[in-house]
N, C-alpha and C positions, 0 to 999 in steps of 0.2 A: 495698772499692772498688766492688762492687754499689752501695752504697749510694750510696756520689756518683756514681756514673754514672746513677743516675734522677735523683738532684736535680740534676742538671746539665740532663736530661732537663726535668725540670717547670721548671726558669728557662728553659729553652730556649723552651719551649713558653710559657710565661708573656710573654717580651720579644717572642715575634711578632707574640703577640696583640697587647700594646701598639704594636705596631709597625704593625699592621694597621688597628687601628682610626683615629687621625689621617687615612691618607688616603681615609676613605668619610668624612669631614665634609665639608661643604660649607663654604666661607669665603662671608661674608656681609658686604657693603660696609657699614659704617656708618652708620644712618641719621643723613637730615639733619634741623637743629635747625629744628622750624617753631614758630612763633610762635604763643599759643595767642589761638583767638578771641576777641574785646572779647567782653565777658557782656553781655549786654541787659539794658537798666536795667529795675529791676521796672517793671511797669505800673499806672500808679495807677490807684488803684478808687475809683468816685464811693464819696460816705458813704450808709449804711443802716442805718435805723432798724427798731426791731422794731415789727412793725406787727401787731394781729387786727382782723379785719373779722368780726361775726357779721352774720348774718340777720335783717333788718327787712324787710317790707314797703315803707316809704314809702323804702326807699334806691333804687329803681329809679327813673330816671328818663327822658323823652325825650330827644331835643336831640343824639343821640351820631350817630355816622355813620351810621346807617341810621335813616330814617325812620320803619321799622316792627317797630324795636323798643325796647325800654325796656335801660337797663344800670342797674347796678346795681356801681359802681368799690369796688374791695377795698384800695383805698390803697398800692396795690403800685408804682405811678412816684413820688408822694412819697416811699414810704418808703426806694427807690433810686436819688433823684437822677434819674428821668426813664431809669433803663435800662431799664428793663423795663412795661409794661403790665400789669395782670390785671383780669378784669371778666367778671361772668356777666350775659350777654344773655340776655333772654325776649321771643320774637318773637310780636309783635301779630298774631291773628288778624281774619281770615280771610288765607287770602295771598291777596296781588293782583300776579299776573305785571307789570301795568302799571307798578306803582310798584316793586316789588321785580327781576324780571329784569331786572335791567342790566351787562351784562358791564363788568369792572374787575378794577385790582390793587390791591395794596399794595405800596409803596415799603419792605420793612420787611427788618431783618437775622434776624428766623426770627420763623412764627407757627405757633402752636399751638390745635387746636381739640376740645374733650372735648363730648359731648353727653351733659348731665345727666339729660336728659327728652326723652320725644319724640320725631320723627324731622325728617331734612330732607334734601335734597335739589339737589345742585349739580353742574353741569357745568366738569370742569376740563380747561383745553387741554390735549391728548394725552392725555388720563387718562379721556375719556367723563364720561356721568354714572353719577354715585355715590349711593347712598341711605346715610346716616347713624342709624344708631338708637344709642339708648339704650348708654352704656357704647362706643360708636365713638370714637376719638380718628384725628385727622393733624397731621400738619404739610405747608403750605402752603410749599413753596422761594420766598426772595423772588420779586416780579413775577409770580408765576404767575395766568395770567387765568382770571377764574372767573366764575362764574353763580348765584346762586340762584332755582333753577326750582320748589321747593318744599316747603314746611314742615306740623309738623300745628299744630294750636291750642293744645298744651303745650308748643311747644317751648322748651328752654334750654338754652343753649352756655357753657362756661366760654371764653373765650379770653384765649390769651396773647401778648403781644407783644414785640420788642426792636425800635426802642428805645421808648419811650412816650409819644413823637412821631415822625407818621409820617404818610405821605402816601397817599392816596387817589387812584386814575387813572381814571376812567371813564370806556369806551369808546363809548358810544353804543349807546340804544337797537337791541335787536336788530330787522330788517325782516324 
């Protein structure tokens, strides 16, 4: 009788516990059926080609947005449908404040600037002036107004641009 009086004991003990645990749960309302969000349609990507650009001399040329310097286009907006820009500038010496200091933006969705050679030298709103040498990269946030106050006689800049037409703002001669 020992004996079923503990195991009557450990049932005992056993249905309390079952007994006990239910009511420390918490009951939790059902959630409600929400509708899952439309997927966003991919977004189509202009066509791009595989492009290489080596190193020629006679590829520099005038004519590009600054006056006083030569570019030298890496085929990088054909080969992306006009998303992108690239092109390594070599700025014509001597600098001349007159023709070169002229505060301006660009209209542009991100630009990127690597100095390959050389140093230069620009003033950016809120940012002072900066001296850029050799192996310096930035990126310029669209519209930010700038200045170039000055460069040495080797300089070259790789820049890069989105989209690969883009707008130029110039502020007016500084007084």
């Amino acid at each position: 009788m020992a004996a079923a009086k503990s195991n009557a004991k450990v049932k005992t003990r056993a249905k309390s516990v079952r007994r006990a645990a239910p009511s420390k749960q918490r009951r939790v309302a059902p959630a409600k059926r929400r509708r899952p969000a439309p997927k966003a349609a991919p977004k189509a990507r202009r066509p791009q080609a595989f492009v290489v650009s080596h190193l020629h001399e006679d590829d520099f040329e005038t004519g590009g947005l600054r006056r006083y310097a030569k570019y030298r286009d890496l085929g990088i907006a054909a080969a992306t449908s006009g998303l992108a820009r690239a092109h390594v500038i070599r700025f014509v010496p001597p600098f001349r404040a007159d023709v070169v200091a002229i505060p301006h933006y660009h209209d542009v969705d991100f630009q990127l600037i690597y100095v390959l050679k050389g140093w230069l030298r620009s003033e950016f709103e809120g940012h002072g002036t900066i001296t850029m040498r050799q192996g310096s990269c930035w990126i310029q946030p669209p519209r930010t107004r700038h200045t170039l106050v000055g460069y040495s006689d080797d300089c070259e800049v790789l820049e890069v641009i989105l989209p690969a037409d883009f707008k130029t703002v110039e502020l007016g001669k500084p007084t």
